[in-house]
Structures are given as structure tokens and as C-alpha cells.
N, CA, C, O and CB atoms as a CASP TS submission, in Angstrom:
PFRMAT TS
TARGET T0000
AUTHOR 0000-0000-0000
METHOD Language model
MODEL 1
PARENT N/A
ATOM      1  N   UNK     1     -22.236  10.314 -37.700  1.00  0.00           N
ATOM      2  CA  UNK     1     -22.829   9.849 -36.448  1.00  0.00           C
ATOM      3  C   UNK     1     -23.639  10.992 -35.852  1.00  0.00           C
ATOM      4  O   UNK     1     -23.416  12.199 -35.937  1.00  0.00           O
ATOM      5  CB  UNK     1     -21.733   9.352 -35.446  1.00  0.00           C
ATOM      6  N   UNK     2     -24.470  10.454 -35.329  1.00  0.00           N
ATOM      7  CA  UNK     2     -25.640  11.607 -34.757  1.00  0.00           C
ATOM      8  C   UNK     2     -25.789  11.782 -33.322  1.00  0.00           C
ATOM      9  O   UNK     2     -25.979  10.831 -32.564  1.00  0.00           O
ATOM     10  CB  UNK     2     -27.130  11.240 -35.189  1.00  0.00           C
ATOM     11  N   UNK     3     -25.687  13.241 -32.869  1.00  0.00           N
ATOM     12  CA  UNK     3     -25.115  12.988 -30.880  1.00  0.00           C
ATOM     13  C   UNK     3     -27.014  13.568 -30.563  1.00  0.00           C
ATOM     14  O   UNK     3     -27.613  14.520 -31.061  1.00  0.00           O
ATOM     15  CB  UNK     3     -23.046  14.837 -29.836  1.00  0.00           C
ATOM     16  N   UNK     4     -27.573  12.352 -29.390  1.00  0.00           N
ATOM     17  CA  UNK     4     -28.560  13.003 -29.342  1.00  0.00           C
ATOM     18  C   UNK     4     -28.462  13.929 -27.605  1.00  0.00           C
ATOM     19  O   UNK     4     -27.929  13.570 -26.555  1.00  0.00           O
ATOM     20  CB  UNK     4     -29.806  11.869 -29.684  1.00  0.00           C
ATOM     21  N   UNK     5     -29.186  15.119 -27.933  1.00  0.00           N
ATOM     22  CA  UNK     5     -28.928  16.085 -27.162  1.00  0.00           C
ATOM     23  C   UNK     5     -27.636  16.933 -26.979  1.00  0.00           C
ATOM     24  O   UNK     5     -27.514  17.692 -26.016  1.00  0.00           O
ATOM     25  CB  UNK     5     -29.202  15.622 -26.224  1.00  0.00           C
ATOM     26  N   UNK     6     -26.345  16.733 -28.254  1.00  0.00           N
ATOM     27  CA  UNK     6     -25.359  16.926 -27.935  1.00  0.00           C
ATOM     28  C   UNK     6     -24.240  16.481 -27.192  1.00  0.00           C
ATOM     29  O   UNK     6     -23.144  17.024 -27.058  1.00  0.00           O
ATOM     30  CB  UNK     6     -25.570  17.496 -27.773  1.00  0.00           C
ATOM     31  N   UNK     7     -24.777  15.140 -26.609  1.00  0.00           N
ATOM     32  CA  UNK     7     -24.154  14.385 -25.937  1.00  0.00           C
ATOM     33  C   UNK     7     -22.869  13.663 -26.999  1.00  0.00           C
ATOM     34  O   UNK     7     -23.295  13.251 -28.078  1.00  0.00           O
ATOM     35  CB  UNK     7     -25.246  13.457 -25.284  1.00  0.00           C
ATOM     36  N   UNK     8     -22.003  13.570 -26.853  1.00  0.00           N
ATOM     37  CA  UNK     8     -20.951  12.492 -27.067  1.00  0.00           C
ATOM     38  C   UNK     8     -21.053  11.465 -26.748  1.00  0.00           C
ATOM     39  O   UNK     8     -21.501  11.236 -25.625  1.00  0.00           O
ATOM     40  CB  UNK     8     -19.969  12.619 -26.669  1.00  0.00           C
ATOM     41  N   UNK     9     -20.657  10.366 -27.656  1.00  0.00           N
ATOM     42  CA  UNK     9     -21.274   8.991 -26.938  1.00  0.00           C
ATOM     43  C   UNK     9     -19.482   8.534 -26.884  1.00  0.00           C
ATOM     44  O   UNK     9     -18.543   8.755 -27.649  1.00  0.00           O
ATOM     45  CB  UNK     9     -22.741   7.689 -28.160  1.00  0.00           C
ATOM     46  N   UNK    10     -19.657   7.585 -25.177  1.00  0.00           N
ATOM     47  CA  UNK    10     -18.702   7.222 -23.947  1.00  0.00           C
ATOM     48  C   UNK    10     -17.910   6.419 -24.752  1.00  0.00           C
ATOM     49  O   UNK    10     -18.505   5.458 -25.238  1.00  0.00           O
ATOM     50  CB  UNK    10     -19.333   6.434 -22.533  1.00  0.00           C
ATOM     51  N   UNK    11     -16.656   6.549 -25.052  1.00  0.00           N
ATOM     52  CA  UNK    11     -15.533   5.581 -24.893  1.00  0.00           C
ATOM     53  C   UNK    11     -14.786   4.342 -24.181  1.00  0.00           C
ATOM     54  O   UNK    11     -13.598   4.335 -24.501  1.00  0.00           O
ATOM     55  CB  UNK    11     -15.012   6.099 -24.798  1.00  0.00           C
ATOM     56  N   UNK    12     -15.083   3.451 -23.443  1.00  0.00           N
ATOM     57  CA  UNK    12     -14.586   2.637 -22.655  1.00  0.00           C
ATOM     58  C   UNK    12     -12.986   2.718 -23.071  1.00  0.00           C
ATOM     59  O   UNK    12     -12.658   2.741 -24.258  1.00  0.00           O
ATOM     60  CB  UNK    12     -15.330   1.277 -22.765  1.00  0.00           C
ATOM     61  N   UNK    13     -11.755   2.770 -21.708  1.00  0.00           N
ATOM     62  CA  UNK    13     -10.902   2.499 -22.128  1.00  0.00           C
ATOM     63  C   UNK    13     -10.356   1.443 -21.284  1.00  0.00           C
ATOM     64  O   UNK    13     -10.735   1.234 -20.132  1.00  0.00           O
ATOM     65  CB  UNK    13     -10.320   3.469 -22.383  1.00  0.00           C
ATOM     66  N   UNK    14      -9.216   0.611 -22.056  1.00  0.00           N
ATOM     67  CA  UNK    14      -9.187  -0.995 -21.347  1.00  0.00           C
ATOM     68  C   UNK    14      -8.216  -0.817 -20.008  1.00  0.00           C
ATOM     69  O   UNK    14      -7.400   0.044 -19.678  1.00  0.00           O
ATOM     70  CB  UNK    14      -8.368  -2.382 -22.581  1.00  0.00           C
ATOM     71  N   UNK    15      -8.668  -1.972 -19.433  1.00  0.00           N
ATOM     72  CA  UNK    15      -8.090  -1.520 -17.871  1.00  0.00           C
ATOM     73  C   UNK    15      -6.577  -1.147 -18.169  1.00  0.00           C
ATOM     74  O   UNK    15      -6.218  -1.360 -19.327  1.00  0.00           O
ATOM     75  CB  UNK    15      -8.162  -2.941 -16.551  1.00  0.00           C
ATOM     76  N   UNK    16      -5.546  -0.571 -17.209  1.00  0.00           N
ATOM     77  CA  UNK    16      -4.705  -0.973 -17.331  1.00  0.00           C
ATOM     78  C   UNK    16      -3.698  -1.835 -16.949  1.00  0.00           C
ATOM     79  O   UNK    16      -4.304  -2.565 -16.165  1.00  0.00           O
ATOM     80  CB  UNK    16      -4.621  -0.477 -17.419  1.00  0.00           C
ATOM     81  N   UNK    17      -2.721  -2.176 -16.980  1.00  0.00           N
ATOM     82  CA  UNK    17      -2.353  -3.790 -16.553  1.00  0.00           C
ATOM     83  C   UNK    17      -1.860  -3.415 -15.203  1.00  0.00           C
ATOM     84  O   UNK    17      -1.730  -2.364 -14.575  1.00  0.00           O
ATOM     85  CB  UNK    17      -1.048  -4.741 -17.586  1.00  0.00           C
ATOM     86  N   UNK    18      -1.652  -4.579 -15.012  1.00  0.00           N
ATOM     87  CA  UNK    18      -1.374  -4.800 -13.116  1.00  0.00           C
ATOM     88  C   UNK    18       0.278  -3.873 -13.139  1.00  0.00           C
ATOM     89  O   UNK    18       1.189  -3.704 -13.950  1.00  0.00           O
ATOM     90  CB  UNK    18      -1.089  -7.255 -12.388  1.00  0.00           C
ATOM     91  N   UNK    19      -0.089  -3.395 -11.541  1.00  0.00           N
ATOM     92  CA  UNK    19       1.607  -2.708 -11.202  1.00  0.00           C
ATOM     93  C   UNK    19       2.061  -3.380 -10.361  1.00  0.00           C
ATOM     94  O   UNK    19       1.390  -4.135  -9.658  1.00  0.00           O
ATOM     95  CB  UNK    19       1.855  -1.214 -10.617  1.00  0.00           C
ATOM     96  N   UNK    20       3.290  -3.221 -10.288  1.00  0.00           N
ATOM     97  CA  UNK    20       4.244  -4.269  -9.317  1.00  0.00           C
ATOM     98  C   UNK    20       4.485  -3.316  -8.024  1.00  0.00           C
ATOM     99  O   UNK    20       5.159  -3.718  -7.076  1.00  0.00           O
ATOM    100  CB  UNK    20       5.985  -4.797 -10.142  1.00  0.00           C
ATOM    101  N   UNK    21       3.915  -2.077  -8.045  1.00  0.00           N
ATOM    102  CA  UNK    21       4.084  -0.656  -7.052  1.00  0.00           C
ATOM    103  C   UNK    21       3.029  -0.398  -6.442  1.00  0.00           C
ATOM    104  O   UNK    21       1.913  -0.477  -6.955  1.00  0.00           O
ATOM    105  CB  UNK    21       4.395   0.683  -7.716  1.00  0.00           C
ATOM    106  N   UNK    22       3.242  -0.088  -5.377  1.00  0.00           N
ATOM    107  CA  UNK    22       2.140   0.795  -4.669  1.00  0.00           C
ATOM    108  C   UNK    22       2.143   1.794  -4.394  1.00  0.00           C
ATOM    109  O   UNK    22       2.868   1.951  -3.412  1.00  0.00           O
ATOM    110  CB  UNK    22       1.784   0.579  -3.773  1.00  0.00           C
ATOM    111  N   UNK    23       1.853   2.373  -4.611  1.00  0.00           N
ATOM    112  CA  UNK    23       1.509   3.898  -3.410  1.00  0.00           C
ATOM    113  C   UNK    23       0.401   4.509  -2.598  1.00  0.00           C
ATOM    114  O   UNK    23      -0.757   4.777  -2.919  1.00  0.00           O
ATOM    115  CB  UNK    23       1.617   5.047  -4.028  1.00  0.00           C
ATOM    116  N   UNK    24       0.929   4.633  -1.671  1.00  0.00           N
ATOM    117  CA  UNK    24       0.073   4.930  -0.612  1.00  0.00           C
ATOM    118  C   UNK    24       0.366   6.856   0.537  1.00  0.00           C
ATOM    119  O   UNK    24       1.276   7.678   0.648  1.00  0.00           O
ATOM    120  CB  UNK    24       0.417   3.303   0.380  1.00  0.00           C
ATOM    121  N   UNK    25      -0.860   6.699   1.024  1.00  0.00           N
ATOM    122  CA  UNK    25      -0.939   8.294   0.824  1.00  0.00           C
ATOM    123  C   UNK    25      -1.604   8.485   2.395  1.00  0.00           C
ATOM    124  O   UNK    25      -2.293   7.499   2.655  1.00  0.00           O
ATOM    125  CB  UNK    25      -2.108   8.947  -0.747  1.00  0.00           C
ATOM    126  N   UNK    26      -1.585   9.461   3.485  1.00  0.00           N
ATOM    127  CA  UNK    26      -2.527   9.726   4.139  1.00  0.00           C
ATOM    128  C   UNK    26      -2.418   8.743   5.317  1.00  0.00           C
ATOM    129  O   UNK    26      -3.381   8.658   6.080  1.00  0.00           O
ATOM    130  CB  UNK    26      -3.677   9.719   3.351  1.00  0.00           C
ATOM    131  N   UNK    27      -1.289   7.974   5.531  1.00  0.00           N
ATOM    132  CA  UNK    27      -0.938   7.338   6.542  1.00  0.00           C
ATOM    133  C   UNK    27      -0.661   8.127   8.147  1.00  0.00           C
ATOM    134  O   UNK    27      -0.234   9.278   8.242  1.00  0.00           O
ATOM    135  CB  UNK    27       0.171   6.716   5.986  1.00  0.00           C
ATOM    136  N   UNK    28      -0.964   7.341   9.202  1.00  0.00           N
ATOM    137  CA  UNK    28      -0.758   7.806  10.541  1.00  0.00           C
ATOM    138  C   UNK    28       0.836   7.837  10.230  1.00  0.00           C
ATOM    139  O   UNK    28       1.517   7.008   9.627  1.00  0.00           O
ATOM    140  CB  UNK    28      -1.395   6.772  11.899  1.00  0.00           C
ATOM    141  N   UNK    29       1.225   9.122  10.867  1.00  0.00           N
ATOM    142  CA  UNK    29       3.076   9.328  11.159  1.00  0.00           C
ATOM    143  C   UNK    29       3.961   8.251  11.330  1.00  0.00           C
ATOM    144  O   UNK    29       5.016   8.038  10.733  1.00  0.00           O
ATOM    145  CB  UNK    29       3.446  10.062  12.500  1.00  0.00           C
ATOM    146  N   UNK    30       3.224   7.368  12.519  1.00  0.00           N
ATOM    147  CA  UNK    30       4.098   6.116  12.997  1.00  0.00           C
ATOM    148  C   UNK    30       3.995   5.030  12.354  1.00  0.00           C
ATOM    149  O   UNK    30       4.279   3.959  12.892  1.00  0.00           O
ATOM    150  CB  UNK    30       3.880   5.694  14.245  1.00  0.00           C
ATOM    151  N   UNK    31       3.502   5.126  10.887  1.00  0.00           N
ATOM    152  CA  UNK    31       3.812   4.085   9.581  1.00  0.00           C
ATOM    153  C   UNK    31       5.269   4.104   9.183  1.00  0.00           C
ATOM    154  O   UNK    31       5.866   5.107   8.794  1.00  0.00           O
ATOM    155  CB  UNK    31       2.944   4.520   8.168  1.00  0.00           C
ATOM    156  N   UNK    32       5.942   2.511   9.362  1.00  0.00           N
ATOM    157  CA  UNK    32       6.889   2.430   8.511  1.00  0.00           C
ATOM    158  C   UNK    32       7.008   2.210   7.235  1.00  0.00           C
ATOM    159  O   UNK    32       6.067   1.996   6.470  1.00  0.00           O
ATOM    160  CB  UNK    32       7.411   1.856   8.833  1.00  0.00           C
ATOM    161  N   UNK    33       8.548   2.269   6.853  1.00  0.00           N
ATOM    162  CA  UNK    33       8.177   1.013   5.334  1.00  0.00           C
ATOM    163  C   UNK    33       7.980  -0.120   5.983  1.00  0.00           C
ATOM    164  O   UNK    33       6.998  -0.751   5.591  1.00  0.00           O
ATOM    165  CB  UNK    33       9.551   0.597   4.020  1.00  0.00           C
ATOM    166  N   UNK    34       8.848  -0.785   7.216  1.00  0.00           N
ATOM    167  CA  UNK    34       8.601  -2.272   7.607  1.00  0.00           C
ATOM    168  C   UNK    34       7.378  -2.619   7.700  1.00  0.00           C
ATOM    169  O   UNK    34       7.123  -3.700   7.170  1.00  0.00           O
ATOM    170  CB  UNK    34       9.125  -2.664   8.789  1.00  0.00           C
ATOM    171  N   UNK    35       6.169  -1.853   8.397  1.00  0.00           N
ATOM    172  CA  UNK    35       5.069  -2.224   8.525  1.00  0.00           C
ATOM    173  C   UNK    35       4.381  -1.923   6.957  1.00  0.00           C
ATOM    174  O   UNK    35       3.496  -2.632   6.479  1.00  0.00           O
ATOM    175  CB  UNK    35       4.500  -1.543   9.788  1.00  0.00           C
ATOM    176  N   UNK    36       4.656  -1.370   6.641  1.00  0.00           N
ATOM    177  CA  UNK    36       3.781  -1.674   4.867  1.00  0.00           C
ATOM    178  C   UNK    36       4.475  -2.901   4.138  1.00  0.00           C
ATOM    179  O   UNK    36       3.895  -3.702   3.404  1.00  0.00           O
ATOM    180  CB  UNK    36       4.048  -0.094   3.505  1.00  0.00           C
ATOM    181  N   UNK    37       5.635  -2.904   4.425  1.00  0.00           N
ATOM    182  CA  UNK    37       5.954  -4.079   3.928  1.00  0.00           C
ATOM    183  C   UNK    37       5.721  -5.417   4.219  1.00  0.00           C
ATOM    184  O   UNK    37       5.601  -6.274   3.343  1.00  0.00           O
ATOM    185  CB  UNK    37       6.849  -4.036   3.896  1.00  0.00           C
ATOM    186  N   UNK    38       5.611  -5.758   6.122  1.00  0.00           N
ATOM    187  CA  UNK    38       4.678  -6.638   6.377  1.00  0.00           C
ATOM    188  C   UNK    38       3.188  -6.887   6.018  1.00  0.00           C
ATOM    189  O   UNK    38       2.603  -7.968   6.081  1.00  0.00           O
ATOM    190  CB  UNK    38       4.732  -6.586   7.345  1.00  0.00           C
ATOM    191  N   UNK    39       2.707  -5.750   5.649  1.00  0.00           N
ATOM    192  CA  UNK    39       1.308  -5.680   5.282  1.00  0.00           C
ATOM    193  C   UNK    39       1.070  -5.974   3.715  1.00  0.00           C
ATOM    194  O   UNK    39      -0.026  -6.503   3.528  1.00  0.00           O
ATOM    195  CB  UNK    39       0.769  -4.256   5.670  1.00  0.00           C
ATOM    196  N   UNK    40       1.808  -5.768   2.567  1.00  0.00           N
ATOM    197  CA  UNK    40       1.784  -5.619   1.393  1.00  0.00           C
ATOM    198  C   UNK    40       2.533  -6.958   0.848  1.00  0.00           C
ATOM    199  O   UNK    40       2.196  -7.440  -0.233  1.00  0.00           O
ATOM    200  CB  UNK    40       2.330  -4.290   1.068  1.00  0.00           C
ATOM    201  N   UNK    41       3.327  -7.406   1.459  1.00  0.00           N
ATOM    202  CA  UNK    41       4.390  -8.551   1.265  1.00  0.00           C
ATOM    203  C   UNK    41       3.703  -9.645   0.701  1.00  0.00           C
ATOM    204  O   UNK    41       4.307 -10.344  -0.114  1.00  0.00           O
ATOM    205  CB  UNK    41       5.110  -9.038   2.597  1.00  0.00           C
ATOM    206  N   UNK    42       2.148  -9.992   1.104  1.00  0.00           N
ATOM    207  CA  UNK    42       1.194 -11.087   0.909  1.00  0.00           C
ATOM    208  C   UNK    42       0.699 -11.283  -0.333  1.00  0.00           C
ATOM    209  O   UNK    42       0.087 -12.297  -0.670  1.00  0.00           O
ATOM    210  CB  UNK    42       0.151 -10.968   1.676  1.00  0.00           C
ATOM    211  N   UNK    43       1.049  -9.915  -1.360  1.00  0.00           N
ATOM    212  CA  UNK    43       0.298 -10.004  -2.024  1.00  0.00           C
ATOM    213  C   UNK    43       1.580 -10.357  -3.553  1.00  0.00           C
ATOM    214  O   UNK    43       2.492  -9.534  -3.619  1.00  0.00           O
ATOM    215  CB  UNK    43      -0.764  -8.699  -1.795  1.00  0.00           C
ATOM    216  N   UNK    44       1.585 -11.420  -4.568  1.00  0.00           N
ATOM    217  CA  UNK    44       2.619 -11.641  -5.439  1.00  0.00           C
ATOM    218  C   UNK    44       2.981 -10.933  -6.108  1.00  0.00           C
ATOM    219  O   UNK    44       2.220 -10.021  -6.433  1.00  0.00           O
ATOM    220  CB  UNK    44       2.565 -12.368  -6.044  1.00  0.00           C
ATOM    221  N   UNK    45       3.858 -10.968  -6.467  1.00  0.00           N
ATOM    222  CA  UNK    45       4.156  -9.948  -7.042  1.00  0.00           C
ATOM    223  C   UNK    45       4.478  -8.497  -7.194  1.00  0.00           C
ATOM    224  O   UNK    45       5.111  -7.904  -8.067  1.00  0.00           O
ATOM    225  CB  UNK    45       3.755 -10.072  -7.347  1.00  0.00           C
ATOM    226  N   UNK    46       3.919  -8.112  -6.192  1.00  0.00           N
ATOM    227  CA  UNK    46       4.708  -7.067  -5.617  1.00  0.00           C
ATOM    228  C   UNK    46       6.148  -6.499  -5.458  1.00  0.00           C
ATOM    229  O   UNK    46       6.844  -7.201  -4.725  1.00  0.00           O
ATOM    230  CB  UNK    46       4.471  -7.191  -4.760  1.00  0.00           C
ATOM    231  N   UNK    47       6.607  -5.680  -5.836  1.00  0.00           N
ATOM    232  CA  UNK    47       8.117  -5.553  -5.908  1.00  0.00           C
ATOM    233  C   UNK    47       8.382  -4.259  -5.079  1.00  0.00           C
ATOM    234  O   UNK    47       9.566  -3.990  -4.878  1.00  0.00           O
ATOM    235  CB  UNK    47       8.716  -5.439  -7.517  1.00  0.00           C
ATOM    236  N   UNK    48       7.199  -3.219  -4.447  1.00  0.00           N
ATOM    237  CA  UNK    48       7.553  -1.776  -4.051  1.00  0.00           C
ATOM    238  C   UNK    48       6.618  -1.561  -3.119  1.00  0.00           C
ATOM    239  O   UNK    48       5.596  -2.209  -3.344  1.00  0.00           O
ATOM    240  CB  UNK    48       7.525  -0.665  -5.160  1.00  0.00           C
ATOM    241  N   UNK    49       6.569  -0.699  -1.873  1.00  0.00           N
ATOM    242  CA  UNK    49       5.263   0.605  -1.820  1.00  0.00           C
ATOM    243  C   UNK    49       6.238   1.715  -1.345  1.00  0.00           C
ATOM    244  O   UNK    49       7.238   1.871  -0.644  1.00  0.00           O
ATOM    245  CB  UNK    49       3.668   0.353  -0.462  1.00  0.00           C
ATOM    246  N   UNK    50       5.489   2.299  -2.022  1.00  0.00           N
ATOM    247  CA  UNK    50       5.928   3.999  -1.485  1.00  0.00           C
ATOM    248  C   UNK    50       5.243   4.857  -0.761  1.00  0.00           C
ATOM    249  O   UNK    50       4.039   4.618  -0.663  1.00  0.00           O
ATOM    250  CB  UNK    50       6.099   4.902  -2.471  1.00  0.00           C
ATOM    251  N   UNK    51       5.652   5.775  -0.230  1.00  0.00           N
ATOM    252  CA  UNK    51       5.183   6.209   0.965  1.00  0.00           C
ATOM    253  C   UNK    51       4.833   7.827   0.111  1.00  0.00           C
ATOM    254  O   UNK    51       5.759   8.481  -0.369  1.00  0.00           O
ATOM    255  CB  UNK    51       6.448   6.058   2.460  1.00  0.00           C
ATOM    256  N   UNK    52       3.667   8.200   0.051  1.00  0.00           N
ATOM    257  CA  UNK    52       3.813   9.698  -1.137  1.00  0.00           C
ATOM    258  C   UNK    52       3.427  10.566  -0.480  1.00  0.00           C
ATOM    259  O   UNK    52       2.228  10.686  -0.731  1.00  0.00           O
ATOM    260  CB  UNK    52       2.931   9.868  -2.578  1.00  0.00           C
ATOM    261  N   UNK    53       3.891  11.643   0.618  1.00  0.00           N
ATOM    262  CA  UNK    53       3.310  12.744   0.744  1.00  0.00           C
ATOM    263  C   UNK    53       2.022  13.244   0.062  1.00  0.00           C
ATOM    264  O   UNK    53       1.852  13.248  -1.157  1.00  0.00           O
ATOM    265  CB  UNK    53       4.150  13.424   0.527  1.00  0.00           C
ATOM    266  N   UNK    54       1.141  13.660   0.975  1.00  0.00           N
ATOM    267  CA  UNK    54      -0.135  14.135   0.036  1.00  0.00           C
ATOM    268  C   UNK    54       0.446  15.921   0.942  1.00  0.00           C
ATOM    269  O   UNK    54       1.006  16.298   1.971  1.00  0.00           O
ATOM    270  CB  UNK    54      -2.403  13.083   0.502  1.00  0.00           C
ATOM    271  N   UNK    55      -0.189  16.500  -0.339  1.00  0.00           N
ATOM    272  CA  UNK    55      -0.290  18.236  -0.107  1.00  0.00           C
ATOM    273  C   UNK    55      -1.566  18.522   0.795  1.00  0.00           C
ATOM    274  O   UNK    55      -2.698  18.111   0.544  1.00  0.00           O
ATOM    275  CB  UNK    55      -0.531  19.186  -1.734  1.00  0.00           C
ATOM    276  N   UNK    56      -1.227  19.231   1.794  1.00  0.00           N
ATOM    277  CA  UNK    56      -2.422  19.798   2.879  1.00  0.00           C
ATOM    278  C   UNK    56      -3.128  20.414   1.907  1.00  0.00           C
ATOM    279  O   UNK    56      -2.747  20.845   0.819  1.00  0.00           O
ATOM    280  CB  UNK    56      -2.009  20.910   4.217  1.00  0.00           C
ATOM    281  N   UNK    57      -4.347  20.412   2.479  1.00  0.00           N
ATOM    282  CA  UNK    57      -5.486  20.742   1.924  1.00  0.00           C
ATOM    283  C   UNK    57      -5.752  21.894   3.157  1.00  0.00           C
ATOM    284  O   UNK    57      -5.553  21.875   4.372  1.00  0.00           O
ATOM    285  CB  UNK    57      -6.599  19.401   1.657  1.00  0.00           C
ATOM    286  N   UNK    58      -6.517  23.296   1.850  1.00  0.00           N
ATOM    287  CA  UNK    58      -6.605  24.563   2.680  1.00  0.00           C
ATOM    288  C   UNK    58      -8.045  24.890   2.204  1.00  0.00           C
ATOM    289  O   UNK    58      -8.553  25.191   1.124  1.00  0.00           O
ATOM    290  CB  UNK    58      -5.367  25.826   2.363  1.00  0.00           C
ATOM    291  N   UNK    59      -8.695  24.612   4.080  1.00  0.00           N
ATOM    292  CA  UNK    59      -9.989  24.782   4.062  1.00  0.00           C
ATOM    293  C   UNK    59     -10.517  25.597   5.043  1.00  0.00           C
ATOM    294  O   UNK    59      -9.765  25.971   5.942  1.00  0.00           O
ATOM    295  CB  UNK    59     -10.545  23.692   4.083  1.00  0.00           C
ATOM    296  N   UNK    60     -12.118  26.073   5.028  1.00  0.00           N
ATOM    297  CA  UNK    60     -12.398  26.481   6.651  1.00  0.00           C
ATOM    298  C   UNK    60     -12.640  25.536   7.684  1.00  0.00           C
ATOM    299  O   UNK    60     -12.561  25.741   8.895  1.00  0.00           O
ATOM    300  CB  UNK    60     -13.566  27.284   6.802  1.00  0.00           C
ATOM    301  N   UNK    61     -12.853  24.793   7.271  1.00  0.00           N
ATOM    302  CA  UNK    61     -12.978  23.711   8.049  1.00  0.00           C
ATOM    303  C   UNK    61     -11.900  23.217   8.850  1.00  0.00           C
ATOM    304  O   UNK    61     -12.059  22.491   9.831  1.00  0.00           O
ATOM    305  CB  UNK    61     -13.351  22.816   7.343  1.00  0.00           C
ATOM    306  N   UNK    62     -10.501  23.734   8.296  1.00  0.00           N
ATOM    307  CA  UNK    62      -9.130  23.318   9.023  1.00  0.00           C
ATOM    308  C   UNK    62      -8.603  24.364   9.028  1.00  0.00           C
ATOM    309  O   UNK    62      -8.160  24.876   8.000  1.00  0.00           O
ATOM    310  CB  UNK    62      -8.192  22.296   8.469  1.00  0.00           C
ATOM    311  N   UNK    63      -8.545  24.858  10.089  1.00  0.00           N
ATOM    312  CA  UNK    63      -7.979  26.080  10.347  1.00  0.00           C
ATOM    313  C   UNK    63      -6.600  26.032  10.722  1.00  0.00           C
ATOM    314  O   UNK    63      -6.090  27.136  10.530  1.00  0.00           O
ATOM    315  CB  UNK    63      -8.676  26.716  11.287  1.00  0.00           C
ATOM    316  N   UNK    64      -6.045  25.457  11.037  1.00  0.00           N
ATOM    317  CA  UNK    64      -4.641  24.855  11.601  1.00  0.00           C
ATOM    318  C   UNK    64      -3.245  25.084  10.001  1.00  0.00           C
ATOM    319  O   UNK    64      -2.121  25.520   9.754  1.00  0.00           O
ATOM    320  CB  UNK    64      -5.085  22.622  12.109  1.00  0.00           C
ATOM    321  N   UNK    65      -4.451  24.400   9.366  1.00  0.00           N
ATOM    322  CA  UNK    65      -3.579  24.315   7.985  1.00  0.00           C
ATOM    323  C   UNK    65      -3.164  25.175   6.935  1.00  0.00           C
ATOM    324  O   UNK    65      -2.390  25.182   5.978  1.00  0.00           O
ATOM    325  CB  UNK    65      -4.053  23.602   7.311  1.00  0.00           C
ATOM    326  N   UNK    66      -4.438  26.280   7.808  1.00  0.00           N
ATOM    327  CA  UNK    66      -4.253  27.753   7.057  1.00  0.00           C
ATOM    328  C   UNK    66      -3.914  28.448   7.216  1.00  0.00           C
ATOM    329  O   UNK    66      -3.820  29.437   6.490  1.00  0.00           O
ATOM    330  CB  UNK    66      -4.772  28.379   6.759  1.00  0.00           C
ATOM    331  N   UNK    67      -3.349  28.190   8.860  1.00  0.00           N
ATOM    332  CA  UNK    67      -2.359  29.090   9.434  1.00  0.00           C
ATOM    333  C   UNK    67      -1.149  28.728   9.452  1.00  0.00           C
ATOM    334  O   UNK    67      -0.216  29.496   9.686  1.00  0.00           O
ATOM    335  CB  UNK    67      -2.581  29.401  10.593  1.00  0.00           C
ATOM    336  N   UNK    68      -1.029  27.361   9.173  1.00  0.00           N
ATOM    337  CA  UNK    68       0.808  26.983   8.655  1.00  0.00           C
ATOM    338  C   UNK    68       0.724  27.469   7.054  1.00  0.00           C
ATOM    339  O   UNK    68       1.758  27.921   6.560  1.00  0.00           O
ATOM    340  CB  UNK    68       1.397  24.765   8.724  1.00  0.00           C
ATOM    341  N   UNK    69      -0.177  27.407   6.442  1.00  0.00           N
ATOM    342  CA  UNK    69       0.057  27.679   5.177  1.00  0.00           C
ATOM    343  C   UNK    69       0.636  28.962   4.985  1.00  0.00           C
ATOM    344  O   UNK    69       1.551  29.158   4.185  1.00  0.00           O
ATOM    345  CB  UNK    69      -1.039  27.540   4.480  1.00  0.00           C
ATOM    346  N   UNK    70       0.136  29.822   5.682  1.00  0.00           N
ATOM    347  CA  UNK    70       0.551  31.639   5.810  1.00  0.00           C
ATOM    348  C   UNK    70       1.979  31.532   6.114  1.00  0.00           C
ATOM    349  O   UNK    70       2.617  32.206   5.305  1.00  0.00           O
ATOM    350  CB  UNK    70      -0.315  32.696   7.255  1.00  0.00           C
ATOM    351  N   UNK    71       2.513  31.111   6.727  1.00  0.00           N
ATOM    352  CA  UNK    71       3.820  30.753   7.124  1.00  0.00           C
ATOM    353  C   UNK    71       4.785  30.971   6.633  1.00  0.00           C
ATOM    354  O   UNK    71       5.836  30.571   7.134  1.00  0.00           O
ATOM    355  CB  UNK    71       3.989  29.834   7.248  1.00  0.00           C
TER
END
């Protein structure tokens, strides 16, 4: 097979199948599970959501976060 420009030619890979889970990230504090669960409940099949801590992000732009980070 012949790559033009060195390029590799793209792979498609097949979706993957539906999850019965959610996760969710970056929520206001005063999110419950009850309220995700009222909110998520609509949809079939569903069996979970989880609530996942995301890691602060250390920028100049947020200075707050870089001074708990020093911490």
C-alpha cells in the first residue's frame, strides 16, 4: 500500500454499544444523586449515574487553584 505524503490512511472504528451508566462531571455543589436521578430516570434503560470528581485544573487564568494547589 502506498501512503501519499506519508500520511496513514484513517481507520474507522465501530461505535461502541450503548451503556446502562452515566457519568457526569463538573456539576454545581448543590447537585444530588436525587436530582440526577430525576433528570436521567427518563431515559430506558438506564441503570446508574455517577457523580465523578474532575481534577482542578492549574492555570493563570485561575489563580485561586494555584494557590490551593501549593497547599
Amino acid at each position: 500500500m502506498q501512503y501519499i505524503g506519508g500520511a496513514k490512511p484513517v481507520v474507522q472504528e465501530a461505535p461502541a454499544p450503548p451503556n446502562s451508566i452515566v457519568f457526569v462531571q463538573n456539576l454545581l455543589r448543590e447537585t444530588t444523586q436525587m436530582m440526577l436521578h430525576v433528570l436521567f430516570n427518563q431515559f430506558p434503560g438506564l441503570k446508574e449515574v455517577r457523580m465523578v470528581e474532575a481534577k482542578p485544573k492549574i492555570s493563570p487564568q485561575n489563580p485561586m487553584v494555584i494557590t490551593d494547589a501549593k497547599k
